[in-house]
Backbone as JSON, one array per atom type, in Angstrom:
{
  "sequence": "XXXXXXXXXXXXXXXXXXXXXXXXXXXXXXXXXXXXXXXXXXXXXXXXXXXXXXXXXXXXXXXXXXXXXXXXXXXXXXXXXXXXXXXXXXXXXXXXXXXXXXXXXXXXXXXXXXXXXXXXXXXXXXXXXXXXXXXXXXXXXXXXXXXXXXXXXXXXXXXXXXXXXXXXXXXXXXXXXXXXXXXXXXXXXXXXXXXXXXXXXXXXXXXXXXXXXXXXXXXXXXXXXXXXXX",
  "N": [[-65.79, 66.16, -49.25], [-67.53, 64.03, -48.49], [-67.66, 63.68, -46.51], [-68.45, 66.15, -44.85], [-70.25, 66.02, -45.53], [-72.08, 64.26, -44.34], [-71.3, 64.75, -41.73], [-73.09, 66.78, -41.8], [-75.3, 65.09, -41.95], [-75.4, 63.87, -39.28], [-75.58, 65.99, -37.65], [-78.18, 66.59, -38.14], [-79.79, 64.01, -37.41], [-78.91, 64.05, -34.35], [-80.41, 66.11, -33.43], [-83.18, 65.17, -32.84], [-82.66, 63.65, -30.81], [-82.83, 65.81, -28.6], [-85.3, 66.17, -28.96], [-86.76, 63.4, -28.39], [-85.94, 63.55, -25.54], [-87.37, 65.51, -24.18], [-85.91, 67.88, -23.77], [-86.72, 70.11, -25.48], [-88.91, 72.56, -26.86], [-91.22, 73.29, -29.28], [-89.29, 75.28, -31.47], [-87.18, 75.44, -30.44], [-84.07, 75.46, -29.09], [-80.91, 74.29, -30.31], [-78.32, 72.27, -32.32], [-74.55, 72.05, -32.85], [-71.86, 71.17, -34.93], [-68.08, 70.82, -35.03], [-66.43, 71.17, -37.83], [-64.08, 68.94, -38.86], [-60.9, 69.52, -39.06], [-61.27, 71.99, -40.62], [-62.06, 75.19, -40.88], [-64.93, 75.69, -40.22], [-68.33, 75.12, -39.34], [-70.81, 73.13, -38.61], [-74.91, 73.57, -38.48], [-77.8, 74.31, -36.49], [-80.42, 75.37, -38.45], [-82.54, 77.97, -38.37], [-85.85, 78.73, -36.56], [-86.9, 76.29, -37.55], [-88.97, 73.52, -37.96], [-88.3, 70.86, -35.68], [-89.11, 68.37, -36.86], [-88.71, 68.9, -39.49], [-86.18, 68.72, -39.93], [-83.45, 68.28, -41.97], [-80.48, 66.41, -43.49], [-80.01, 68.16, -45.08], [-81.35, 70.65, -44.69], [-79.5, 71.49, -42.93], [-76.95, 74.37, -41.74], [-74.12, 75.3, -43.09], [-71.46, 77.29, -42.03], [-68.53, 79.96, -41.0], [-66.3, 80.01, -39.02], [-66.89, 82.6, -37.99], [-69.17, 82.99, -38.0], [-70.43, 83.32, -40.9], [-72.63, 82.57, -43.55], [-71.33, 79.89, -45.39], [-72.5, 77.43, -46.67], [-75.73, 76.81, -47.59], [-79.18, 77.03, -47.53], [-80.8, 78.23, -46.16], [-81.27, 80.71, -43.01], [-79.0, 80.55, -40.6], [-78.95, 78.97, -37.28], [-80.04, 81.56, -34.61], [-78.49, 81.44, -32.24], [-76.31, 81.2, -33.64], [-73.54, 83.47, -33.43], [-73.3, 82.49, -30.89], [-72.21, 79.66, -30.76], [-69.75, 80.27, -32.68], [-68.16, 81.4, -31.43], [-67.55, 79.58, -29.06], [-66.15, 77.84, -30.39], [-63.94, 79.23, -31.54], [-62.78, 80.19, -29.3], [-62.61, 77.77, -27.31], [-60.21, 75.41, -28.53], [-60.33, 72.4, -28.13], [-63.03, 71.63, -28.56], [-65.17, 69.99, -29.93], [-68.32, 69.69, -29.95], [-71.22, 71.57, -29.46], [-74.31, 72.29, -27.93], [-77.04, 73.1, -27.21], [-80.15, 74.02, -24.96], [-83.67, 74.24, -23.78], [-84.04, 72.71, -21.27], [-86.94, 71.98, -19.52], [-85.99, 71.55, -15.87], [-83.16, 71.94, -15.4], [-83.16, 74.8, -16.54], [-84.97, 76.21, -14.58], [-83.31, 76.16, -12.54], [-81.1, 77.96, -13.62], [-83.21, 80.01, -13.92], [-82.97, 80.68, -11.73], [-80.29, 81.65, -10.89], [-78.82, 79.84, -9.98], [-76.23, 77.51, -9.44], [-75.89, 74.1, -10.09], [-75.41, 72.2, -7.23], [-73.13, 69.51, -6.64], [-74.07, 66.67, -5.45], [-74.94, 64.31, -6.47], [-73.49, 61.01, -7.26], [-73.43, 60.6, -9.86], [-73.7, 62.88, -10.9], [-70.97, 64.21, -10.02], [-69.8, 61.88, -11.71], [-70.32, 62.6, -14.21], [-69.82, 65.36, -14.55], [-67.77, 66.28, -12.82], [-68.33, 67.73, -10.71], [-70.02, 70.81, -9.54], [-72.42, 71.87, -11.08], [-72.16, 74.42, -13.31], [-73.28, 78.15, -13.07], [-73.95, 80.8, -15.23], [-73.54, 84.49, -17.05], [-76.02, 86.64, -17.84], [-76.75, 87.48, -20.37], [-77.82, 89.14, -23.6], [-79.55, 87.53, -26.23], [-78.09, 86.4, -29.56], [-76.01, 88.55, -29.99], [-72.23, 87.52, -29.54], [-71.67, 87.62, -26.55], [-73.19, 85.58, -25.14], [-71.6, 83.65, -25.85], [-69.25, 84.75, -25.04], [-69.51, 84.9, -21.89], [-69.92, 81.52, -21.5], [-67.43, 80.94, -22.19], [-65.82, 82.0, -20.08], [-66.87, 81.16, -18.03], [-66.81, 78.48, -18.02], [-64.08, 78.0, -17.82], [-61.35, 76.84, -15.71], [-63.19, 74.64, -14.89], [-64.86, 71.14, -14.83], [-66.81, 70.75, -15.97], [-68.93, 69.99, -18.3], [-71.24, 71.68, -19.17], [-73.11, 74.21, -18.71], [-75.29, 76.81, -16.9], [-76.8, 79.08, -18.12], [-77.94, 82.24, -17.2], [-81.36, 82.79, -16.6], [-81.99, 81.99, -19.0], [-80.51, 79.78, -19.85], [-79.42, 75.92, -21.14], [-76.47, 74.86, -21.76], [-74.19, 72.95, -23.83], [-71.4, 71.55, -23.98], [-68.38, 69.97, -25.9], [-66.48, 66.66, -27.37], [-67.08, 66.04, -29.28], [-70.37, 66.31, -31.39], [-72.25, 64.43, -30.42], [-71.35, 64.22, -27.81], [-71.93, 66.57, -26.71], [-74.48, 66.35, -26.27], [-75.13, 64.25, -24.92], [-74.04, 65.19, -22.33], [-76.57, 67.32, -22.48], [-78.56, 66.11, -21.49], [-77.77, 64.14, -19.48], [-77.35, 66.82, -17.72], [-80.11, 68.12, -17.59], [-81.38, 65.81, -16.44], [-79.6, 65.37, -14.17], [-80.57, 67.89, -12.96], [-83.61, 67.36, -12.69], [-83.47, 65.85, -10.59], [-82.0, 66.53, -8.49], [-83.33, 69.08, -7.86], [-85.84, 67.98, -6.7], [-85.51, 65.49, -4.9], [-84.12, 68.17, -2.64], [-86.84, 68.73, -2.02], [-86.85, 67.26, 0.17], [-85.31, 68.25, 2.25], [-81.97, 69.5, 3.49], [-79.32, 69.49, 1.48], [-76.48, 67.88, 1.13], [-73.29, 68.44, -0.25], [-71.28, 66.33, -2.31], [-67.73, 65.15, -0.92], [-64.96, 66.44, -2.03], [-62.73, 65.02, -2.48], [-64.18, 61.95, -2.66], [-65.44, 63.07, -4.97], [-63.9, 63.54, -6.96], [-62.23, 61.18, -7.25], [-64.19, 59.68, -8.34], [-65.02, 61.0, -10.77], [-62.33, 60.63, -11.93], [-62.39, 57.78, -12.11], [-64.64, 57.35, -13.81], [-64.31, 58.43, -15.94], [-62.02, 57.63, -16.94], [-62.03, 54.71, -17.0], [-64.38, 53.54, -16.66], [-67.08, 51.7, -18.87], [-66.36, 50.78, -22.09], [-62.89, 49.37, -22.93], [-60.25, 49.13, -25.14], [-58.93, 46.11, -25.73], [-55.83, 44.62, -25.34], [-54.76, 41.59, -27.52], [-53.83, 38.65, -26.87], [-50.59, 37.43, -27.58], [-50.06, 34.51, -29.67], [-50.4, 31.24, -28.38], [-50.97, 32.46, -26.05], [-52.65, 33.39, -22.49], [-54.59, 35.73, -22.04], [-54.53, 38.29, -19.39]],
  "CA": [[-67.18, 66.57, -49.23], [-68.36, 62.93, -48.12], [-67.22, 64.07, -44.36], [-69.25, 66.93, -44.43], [-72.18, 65.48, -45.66], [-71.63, 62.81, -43.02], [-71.69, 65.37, -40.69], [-74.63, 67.29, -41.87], [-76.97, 63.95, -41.51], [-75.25, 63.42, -37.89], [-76.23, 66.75, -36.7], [-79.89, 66.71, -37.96], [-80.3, 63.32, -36.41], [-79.05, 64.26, -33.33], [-82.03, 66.53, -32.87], [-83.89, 64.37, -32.35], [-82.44, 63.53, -29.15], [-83.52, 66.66, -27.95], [-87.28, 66.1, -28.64], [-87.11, 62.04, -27.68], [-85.47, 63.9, -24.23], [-87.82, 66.69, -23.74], [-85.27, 69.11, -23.64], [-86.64, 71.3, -26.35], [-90.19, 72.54, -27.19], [-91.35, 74.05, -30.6], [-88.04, 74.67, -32.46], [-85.69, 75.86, -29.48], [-82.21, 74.67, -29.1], [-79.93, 73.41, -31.27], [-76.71, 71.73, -32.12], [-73.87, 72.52, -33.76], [-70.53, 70.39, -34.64], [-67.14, 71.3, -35.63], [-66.04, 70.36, -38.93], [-62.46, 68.8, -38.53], [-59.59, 70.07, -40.23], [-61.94, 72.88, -41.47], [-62.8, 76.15, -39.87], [-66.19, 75.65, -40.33], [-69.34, 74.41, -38.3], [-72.67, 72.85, -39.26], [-75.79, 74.09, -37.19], [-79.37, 73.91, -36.92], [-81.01, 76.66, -39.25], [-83.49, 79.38, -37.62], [-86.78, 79.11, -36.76], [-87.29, 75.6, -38.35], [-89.47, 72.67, -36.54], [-88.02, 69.21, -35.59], [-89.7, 67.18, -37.59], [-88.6, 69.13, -40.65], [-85.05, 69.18, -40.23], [-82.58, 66.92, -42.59], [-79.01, 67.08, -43.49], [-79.62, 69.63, -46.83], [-81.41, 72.07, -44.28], [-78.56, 72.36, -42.3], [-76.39, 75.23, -42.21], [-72.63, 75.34, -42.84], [-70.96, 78.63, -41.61], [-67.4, 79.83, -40.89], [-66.21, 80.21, -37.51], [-67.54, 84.22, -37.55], [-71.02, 83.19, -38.09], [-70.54, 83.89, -41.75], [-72.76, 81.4, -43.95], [-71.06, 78.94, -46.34], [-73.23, 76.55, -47.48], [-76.76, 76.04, -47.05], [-80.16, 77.93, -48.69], [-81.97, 78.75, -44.85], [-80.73, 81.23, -42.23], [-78.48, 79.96, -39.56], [-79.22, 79.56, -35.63], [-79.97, 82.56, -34.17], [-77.24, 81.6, -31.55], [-74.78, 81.08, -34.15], [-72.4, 83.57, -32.82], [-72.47, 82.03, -29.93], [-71.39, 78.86, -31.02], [-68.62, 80.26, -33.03], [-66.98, 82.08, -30.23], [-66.8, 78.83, -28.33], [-65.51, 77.06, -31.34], [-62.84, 80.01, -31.7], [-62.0, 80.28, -27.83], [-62.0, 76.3, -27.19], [-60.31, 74.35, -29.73], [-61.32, 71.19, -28.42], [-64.82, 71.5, -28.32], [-65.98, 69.51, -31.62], [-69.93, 70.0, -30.69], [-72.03, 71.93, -29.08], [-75.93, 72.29, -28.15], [-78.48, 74.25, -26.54], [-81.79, 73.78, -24.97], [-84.03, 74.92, -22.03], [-84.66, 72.22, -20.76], [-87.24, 73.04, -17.93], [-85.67, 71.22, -14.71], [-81.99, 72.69, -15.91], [-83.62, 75.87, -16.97], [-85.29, 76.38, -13.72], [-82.23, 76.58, -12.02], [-80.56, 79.0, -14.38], [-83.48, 81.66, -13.92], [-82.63, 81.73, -9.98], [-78.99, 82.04, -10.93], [-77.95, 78.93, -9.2], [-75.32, 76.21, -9.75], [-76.45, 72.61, -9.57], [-74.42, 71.24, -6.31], [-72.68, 68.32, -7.05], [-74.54, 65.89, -4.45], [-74.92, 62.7, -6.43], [-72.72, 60.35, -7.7], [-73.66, 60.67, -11.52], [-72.88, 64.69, -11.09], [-69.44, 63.92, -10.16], [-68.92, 60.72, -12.97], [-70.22, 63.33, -15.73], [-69.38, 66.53, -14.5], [-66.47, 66.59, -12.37], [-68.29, 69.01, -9.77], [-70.97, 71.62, -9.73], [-72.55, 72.49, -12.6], [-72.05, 76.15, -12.83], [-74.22, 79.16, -13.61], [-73.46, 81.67, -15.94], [-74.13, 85.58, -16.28], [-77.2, 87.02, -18.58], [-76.93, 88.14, -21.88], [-78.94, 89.07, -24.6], [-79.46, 86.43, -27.55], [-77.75, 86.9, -31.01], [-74.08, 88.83, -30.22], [-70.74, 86.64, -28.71], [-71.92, 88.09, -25.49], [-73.73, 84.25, -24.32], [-70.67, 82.78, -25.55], [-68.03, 85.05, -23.66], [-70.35, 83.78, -20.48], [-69.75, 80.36, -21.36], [-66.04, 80.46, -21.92], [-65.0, 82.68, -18.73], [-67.95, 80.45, -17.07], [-65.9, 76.95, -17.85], [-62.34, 77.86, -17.24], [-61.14, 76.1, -14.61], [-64.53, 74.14, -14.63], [-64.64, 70.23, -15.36], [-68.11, 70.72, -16.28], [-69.19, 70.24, -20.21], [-72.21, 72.2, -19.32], [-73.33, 75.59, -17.94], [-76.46, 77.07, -16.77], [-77.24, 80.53, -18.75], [-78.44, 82.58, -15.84], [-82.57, 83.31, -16.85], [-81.39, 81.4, -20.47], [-81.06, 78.14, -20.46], [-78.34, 75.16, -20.83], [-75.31, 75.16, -23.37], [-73.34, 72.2, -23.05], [-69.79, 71.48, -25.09], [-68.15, 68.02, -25.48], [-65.36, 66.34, -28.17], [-68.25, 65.78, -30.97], [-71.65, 66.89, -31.27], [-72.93, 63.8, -29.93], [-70.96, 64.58, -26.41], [-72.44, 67.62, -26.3], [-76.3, 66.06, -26.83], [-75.49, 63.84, -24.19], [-74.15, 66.26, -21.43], [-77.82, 67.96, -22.26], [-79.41, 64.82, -21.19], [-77.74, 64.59, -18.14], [-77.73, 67.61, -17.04], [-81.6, 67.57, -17.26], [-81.48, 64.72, -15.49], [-79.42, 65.6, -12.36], [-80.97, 68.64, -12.32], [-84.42, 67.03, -11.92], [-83.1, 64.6, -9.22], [-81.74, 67.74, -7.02], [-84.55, 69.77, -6.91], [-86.87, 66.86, -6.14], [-83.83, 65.81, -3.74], [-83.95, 69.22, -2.04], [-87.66, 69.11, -1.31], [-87.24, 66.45, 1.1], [-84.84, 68.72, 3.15], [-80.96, 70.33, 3.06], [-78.67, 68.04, 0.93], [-74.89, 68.13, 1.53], [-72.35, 68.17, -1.09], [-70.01, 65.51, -1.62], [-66.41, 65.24, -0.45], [-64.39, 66.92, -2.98], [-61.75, 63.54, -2.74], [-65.15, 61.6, -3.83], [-65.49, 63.88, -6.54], [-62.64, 63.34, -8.03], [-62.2, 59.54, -7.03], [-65.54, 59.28, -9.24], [-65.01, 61.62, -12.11], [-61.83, 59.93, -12.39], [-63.01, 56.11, -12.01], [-66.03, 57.48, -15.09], [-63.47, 59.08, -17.74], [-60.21, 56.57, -17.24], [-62.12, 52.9, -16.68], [-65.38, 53.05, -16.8], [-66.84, 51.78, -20.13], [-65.29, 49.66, -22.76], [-61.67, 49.81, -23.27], [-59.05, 48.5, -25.97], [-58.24, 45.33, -24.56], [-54.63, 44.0, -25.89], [-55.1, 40.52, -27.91], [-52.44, 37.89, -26.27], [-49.8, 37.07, -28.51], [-50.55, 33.05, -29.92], [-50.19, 30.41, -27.41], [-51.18, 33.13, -24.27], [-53.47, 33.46, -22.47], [-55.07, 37.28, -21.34], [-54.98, 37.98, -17.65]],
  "C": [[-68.06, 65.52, -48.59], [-68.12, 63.47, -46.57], [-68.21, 64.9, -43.61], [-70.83, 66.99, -44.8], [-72.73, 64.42, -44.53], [-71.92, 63.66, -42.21], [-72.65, 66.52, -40.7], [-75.85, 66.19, -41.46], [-76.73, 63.59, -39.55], [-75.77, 64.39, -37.01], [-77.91, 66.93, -36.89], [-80.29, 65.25, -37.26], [-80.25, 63.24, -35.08], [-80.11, 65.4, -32.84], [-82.77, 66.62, -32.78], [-84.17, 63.79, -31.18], [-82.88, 64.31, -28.33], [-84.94, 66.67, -27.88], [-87.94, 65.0, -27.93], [-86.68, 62.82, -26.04], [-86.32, 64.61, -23.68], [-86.99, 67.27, -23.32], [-85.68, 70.34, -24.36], [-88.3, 71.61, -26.45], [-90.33, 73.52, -28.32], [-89.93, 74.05, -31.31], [-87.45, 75.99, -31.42], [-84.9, 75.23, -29.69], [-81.47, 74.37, -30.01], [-79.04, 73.3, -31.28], [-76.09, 71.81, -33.15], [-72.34, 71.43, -33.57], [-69.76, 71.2, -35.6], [-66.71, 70.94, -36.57], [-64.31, 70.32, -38.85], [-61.96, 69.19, -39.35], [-59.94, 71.18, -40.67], [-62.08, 74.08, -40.55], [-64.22, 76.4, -40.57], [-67.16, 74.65, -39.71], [-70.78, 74.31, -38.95], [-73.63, 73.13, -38.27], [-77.05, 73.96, -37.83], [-79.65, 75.56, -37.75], [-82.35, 77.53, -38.09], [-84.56, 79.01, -37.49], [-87.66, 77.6, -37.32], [-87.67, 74.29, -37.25], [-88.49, 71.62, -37.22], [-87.7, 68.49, -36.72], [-89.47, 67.67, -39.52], [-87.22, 69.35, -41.15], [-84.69, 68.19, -40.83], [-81.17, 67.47, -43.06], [-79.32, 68.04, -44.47], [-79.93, 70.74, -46.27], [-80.43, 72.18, -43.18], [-77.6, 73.29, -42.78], [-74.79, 75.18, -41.69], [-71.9, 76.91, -42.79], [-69.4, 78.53, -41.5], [-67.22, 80.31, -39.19], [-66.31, 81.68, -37.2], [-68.96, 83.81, -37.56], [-71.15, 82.91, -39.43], [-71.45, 82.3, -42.54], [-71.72, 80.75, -44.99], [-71.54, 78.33, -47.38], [-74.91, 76.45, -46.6], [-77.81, 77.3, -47.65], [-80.93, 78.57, -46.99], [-80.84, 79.88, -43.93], [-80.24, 80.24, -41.22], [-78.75, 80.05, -37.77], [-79.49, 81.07, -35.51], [-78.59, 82.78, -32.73], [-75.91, 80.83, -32.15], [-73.41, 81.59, -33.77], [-72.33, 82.97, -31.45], [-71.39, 80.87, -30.14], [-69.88, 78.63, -31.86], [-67.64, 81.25, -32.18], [-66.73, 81.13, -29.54], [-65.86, 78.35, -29.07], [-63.91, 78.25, -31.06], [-62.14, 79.66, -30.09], [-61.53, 79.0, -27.24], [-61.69, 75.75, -27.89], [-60.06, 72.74, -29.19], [-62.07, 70.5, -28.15], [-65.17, 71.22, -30.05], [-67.62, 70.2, -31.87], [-70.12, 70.73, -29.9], [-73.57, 72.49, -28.94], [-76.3, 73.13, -26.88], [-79.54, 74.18, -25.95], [-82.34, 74.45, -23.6], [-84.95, 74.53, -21.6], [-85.61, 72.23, -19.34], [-86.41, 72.71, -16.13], [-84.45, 72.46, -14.62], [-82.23, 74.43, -15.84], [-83.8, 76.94, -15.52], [-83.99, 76.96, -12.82], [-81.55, 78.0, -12.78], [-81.38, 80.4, -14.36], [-83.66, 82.08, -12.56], [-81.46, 81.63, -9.99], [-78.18, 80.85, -10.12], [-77.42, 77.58, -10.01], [-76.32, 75.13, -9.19], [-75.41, 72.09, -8.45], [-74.57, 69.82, -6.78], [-73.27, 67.07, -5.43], [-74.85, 64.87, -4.94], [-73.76, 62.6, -7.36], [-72.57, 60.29, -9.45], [-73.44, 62.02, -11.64], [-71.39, 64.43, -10.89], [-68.75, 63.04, -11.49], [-68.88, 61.95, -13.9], [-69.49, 64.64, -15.98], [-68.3, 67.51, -13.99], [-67.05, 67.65, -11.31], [-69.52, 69.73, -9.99], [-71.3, 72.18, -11.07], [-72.95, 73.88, -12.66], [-73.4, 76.72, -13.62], [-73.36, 80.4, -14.33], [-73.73, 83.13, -16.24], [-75.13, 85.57, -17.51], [-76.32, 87.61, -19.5], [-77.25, 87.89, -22.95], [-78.17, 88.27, -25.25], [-78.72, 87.75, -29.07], [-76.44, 87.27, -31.33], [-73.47, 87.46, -29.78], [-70.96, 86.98, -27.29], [-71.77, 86.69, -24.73], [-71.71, 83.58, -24.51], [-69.19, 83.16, -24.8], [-68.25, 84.53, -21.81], [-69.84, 82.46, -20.29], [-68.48, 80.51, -21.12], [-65.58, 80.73, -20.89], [-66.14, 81.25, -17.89], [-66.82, 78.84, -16.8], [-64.71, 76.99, -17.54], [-62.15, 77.8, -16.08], [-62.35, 74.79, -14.21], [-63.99, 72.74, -15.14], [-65.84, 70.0, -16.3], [-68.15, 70.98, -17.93], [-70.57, 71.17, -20.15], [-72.35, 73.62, -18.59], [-74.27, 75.86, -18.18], [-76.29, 78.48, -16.78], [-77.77, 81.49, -17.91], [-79.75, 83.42, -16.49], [-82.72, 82.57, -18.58], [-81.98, 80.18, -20.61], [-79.85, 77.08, -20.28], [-77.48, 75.35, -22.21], [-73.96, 73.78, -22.69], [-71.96, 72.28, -24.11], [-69.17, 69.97, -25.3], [-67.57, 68.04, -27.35], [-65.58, 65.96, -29.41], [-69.53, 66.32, -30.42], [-72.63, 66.09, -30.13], [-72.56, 63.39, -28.19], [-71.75, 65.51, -25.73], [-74.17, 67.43, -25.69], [-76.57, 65.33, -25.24], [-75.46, 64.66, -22.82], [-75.38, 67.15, -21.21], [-78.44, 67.3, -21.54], [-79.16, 64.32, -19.78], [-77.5, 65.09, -17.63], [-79.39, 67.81, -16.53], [-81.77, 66.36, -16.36], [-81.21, 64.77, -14.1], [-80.21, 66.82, -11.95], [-82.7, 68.79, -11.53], [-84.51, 66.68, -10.4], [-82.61, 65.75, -8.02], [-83.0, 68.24, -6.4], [-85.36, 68.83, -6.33], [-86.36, 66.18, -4.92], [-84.35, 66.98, -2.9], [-85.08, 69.47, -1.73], [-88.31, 68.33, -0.27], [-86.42, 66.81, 2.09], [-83.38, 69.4, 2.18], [-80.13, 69.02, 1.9], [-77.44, 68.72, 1.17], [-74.1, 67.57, 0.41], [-71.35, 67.52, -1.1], [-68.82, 65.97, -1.9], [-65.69, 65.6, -1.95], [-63.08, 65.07, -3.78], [-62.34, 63.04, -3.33], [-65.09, 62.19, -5.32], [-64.65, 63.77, -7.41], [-61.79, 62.2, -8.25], [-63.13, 59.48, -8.38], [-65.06, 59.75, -10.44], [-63.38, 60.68, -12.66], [-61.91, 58.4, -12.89], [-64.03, 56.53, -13.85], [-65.14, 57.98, -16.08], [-62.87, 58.48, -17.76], [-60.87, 55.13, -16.89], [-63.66, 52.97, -16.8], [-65.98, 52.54, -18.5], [-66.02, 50.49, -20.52], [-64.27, 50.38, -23.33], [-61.13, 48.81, -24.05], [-58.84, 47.27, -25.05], [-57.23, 44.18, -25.51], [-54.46, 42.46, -26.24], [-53.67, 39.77, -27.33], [-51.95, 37.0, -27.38], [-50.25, 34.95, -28.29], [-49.89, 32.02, -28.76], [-50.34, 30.91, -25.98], [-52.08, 32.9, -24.0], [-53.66, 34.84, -22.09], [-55.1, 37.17, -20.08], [-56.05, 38.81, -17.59]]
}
C-alpha cells in the first residue's frame, strides 16, 4: 500500500509540471501512471483545478476504466489511458495536454518533421499525427496505438485534439510533453523564415542512438583495489 501511495503523491506532483510548462490551461490534461505488478492505474480526477490536486484526490482505477479507489470521478480520458496501458505493456505513464504550439499542429493534421537535432535525440523521427476521435470511448486511444507502431516517437499529435505522450514512468511521459512543446515551437517559428529540410535519416538514428545508449550518466564500474579506472 506504501507503493501506491508513493505513487499517488508522484502523480499529483507531476502536474504541476504541466502548469510550470504551460502545457495546460484551467484543468485540461492529465497524467496517469501504471501501478507495477498491479493492473491498476492512478490518474488525475475530472474536472478538478491544479492547484487543488493532492495524492488522496487522485483516482485509482482498473485497467477498464473501472474505479478502485478514490471518492472523485476519474479523467474523462480514462479509457483512453487504459487501452494504452492494455495494448502497450511497457508504457508505465502517460499524459495529456494541448499544449498550444503542439496543439496547433495537430488541428492542421500535420506531423512535426524531424529537422532538429533534439527531435531526433528525443524522438527518434517525426512526431506523428493521429486520426480524430471523439473524447470519452477507447476510440483516442486505438489512434494512439495504431498511430505509434512502428514509431520511435513517445508522443503523438491527436489530429484537432491535442498531445498524448507515453514513456517507462509517468515522469517520462511529463517530459516527452515538454519537449514536444518545445520542438514544436522551434519548427513553426523555424518554418517562418522559409522551407526547412529534414534531416538525413543515418543522422537520425546516429543521434537518437548517441541520446538513449550514452548520453547522460551511466553506471560506471568501481576498479578493483590497487587499479586505476580508464
Amino acid at each position: 500500500m506504501s507503493a501506491l501511495a508513493d505513487l499517488r503523491r508522484t502523480v499529483a506532483e507531476l502536474h504541476q509540471e504541466l502548469t510550470r510548462s504551460g502545457l495546460v490551461a484551467w484543468t485540461s490534461g492529465n497524467i496517469s501512471a501504471r501501478v507495477p505488478e498491479r493492473d491498476l492505474i492512478v490518474i488525475k480526477p475530472s474536472g478538478v483545478g491544479y492547484d487543488e490536486l493532492s495524492a488522496e484526490s487522485m483516482v485509482v482505477v482498473d485497467l477498464h476504466g473501472n474505479v478502485v479507489e478514490g471518492e472523485l470521478s476519474p479523467s474523462s480520458d480514462t479509457a483512453t489511458h487504459a487501452y494504452v496501458y492494455r495494448a502497450m505493456s511497457a508504457v508505465g505513464g502517460v499524459a495529456h495536454t494541448h499544449s498550444p504550439y503542439a496543439t496547433a499542429w495537430a488541428a492542421h493534421g500535420l506531423a512535426i518533421p524531424c529537422v532538429l537535432t533534439a527531435m531526433a535525440d528525443e524522438f527518434g523521427g517525426d512526431i506523428p499525427v493521429g486520426p480524430f476521435a471523439r473524447i470519452g470511448g477507447e476510440e483516442i486511444g486505438v489512434g494512439i496505438v495504431e498511430t505509434l507502431q512502428g514509431s520511435r516517437s513517445p508522443a503523438v499529435l491527436m489530429r484537432s485534439h491535442g498531445v498524448f505522450t507515453v514513456g517507462a514512468s509517468a515522469r517520462d511521459a511529463v517530459k516527452a510533453a515538454v519537449m514536444c512543446e518545445d520542438v514544436a515551437r522551434t519548427v513553426m517559428l523555424a518554418g517562418e523564415l522559409g522551407a526547412l529540410a529534414r534531416l538525413d535519416q543515418a543522422d537520425i538514428d546516429a543521434l537518437y542512438d548517441r541520446y538513449q545508449n550514452v548520453y547522460g550518466q551511466r553506471a560506471v564500474r568501481a576498479a578493483p583495489s590497487g587499479e586505476v579506472a580508464g
